[in-house]
C-alpha positions in Angstrom: 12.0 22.5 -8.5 8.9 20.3 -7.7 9.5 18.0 -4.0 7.8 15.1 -4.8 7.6 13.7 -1.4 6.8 15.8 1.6 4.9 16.1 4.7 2.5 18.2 7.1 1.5 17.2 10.8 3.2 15.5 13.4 4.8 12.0 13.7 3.5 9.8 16.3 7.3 8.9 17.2 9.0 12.2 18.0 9.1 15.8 17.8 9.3 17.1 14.4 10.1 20.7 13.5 8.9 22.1 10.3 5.6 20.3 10.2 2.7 23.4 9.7 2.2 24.6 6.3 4.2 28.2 6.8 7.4 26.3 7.7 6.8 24.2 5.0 6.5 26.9 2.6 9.7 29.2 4.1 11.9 26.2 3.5 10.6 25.8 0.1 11.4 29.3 -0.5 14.3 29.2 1.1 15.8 26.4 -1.3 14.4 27.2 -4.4 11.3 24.5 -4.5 8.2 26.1 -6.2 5.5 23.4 -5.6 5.4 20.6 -3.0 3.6 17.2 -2.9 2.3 17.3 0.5 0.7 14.2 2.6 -0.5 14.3 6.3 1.8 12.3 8.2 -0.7 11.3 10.9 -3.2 9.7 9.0 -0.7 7.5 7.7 -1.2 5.5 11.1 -4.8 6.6 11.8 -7.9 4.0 11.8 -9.2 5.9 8.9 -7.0 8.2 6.9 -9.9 9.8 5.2 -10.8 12.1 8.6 -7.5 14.5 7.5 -8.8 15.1 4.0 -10.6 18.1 4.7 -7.7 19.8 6.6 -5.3 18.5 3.6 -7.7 19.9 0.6 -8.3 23.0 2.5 -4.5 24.1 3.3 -4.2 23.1 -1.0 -6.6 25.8 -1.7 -5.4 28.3 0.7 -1.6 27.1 -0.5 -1.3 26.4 -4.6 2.3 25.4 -4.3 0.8 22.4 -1.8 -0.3 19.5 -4.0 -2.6 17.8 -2.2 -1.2 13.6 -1.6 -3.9 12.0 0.0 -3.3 8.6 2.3 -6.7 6.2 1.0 -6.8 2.9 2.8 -8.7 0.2 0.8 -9.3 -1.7 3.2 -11.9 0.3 4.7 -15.5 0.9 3.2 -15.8 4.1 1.2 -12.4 4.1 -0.3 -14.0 4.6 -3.7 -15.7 7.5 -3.0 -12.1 9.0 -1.3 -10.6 8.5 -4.7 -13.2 10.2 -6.8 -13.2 12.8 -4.5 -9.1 13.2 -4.8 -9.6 13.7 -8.4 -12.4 16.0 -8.0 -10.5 18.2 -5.4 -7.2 18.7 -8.2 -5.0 15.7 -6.1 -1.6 15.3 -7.8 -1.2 11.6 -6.4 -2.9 9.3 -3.5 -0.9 7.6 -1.0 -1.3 4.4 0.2 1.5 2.8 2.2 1.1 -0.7 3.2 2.5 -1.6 6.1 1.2 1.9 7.7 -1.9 0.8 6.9 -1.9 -2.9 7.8 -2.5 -4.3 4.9 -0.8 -7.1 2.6 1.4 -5.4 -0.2 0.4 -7.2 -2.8 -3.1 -8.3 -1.3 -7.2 -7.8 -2.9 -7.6 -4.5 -1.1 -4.4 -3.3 -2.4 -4.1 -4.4 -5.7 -7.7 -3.0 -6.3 -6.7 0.5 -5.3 -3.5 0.4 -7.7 -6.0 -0.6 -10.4 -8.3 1.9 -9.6 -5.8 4.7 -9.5 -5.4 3.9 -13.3 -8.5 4.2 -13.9 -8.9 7.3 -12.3 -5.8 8.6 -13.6 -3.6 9.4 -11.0 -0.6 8.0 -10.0 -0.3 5.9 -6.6 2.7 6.9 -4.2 4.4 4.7 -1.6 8.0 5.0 0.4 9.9 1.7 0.7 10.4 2.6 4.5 9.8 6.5 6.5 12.6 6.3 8.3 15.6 4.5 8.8 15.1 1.8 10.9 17.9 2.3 13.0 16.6 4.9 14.3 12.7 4.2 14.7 10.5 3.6 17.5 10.3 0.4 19.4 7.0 0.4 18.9 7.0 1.5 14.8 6.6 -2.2 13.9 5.7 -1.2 10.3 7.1 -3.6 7.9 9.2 -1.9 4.5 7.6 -2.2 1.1 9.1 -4.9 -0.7 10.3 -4.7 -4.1 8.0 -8.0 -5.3 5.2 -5.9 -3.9 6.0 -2.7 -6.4 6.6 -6.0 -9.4 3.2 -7.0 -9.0 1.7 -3.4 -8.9 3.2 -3.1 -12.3 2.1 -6.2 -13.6 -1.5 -6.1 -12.6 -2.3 -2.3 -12.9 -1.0 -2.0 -16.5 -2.7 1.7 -16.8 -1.3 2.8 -13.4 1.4 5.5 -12.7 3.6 4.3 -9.6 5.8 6.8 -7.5 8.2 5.2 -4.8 9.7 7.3 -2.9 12.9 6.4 -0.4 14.1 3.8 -2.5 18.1 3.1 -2.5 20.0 1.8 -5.5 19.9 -2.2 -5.1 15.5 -1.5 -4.8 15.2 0.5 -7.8 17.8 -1.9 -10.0 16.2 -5.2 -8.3 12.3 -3.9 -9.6 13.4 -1.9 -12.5 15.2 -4.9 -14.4 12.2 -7.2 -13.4 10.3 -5.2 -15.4 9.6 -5.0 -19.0 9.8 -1.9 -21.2 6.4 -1.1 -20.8 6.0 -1.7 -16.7 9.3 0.3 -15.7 7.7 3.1 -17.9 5.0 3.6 -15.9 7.8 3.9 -13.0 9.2 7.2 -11.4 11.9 7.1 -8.1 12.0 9.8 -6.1 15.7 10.5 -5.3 15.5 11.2 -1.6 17.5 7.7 -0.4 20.1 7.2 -3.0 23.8 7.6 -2.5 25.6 10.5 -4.2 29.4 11.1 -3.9 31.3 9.0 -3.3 29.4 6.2 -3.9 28.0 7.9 -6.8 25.0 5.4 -6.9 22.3 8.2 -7.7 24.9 9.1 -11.4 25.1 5.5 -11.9 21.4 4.7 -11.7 20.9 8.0 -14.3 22.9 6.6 -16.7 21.7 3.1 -17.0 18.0 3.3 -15.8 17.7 6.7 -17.6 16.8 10.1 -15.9 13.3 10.7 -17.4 12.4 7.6 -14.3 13.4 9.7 -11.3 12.1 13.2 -9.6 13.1 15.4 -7.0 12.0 14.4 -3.7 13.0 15.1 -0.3 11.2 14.0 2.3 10.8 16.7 4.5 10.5 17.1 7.2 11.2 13.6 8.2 14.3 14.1 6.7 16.6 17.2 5.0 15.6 19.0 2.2 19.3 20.2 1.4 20.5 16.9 1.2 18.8 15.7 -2.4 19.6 19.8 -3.7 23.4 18.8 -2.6 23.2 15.6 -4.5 21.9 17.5 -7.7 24.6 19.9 -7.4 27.5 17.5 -7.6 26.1 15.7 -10.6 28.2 16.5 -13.8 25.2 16.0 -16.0 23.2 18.4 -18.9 21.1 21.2 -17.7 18.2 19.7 -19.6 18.6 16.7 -17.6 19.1 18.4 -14.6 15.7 20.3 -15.4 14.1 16.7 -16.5 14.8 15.2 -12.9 14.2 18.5 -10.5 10.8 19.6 -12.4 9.9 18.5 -15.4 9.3 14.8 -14.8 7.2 15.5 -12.0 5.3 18.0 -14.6 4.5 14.8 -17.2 2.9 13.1 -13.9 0.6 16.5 -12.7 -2.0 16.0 -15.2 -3.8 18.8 -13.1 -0.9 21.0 -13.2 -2.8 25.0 -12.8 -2.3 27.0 -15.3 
């Protein structure tokens, strides 16, 4: 299995086990998860993300199975030269999550870094929300990414690749049917916040959006790894679509993939 959507460091909010790159690892082995998309939590709500990219590039090359995500905020001079440097250093993704960040969803800054990412060719990842907001911080003010905001990404960055992450079923059917053929193509859903038994949301969405537009992704350790493997295992569907949504969509979006 490839986790789509993972993290390393510590959340400004709380305590979180898990966090360091061995622990990381042991629960991957633990559950069966060869390679992990990995972002740096912190500089999510740093002043400038770009100070964790050493640390995140260099625990990639000491850790294979840790695909580096890194956060890039547009807003801030230099953001180019952070994305050339992502594809230079083998990133699977960049990460830019607006309301972390501070910026407008669909605003200049933004829109210029989805753009970019497909010229660059890598995909872009962002999570609807982090946490449920139930349970945040009084002081975690960030707002959730709204579906219009993910519309106009795929509108105006028509070479762009666009992973959401910690989307639930009325999201993903509200953007996806928005879309036209060609814009919900370039659209992949991790499967981290949508409902398996009894609601069975996650079986409906596979068999009317299609499993080739969602990937295995857990969100850990913000949240539990087993609970997405549970959902997998009570789906009554084909092993080659099992194996389409656990691995090998995520494969057809690595473009950097090691041999």
């Amino acid at each position: 299995m490839i986790d789509v959507n993972t993290f390393l460091g510590a959340s400004p909010w709380r305590p979180i086990a898990g966090s360091e790159p061995a622990a990381l690892l042991a629960t991957m082995d633990r559950l069966g998860v060869s390679t992990a998309w990995v972002t740096h939590l912190p500089s999510l709500y740093w002043k400038d993300p770009a100070e964790s990219h050493d640390a995140l590039y260099d625990v990639a090359r000491r850790h294979p199975r840790l695909r580096p995500v890194p956060v890039i905020h547009p807003g801030l001079p230099g953001w180019e030269d952070d994305l050339r440097r992502a594809a230079a250093e083998g990133a699977v993704a960049v990460r830019a999550d607006p309301g972390q960040l501070g910026l407008a969803p669909a605003g200049p800054e933004v829109l210029d870094l989805v753009r970019a990412c497909g010229e660059t060719d890598l995909p872009i990842l962002a999570s609807v929300r982090l946490e449920d907001v139930r349970g945040r911080h009084p002081l975690d003010l960030a707002p959730e990414l709204p579906t219009w905001a993910v519309r106009a990404w795929a509108r105006q960055a028509t070479r762009t690749r666009l992973v959401i992450t910690h989307a639930d079923r009325g999201f993903i059917e509200e953007v996806h049917y928005s879309l036209s053929p060609e814009e919900s193509a370039r659209c992949w859903w991790d499967i981290s916040w949508i409902w398996g038994p009894p609601e069975d949301h996650l079986a409906h969405l596979l068999a009317t959006i299609g499993v080739g537009r969602f990937l295995f992704g857990s969100g850990q350790p913000l949240r539990l790894a087993e609970t997405p493997i549970a959902r997998l295992d009570l789906l009554d569907i084909a092993t080659t679509d099992r194996h389409a949504l656990a691995t090998g969509n995520a494969l057809t979006l690595d473009r950097r993939t090691p041999s």
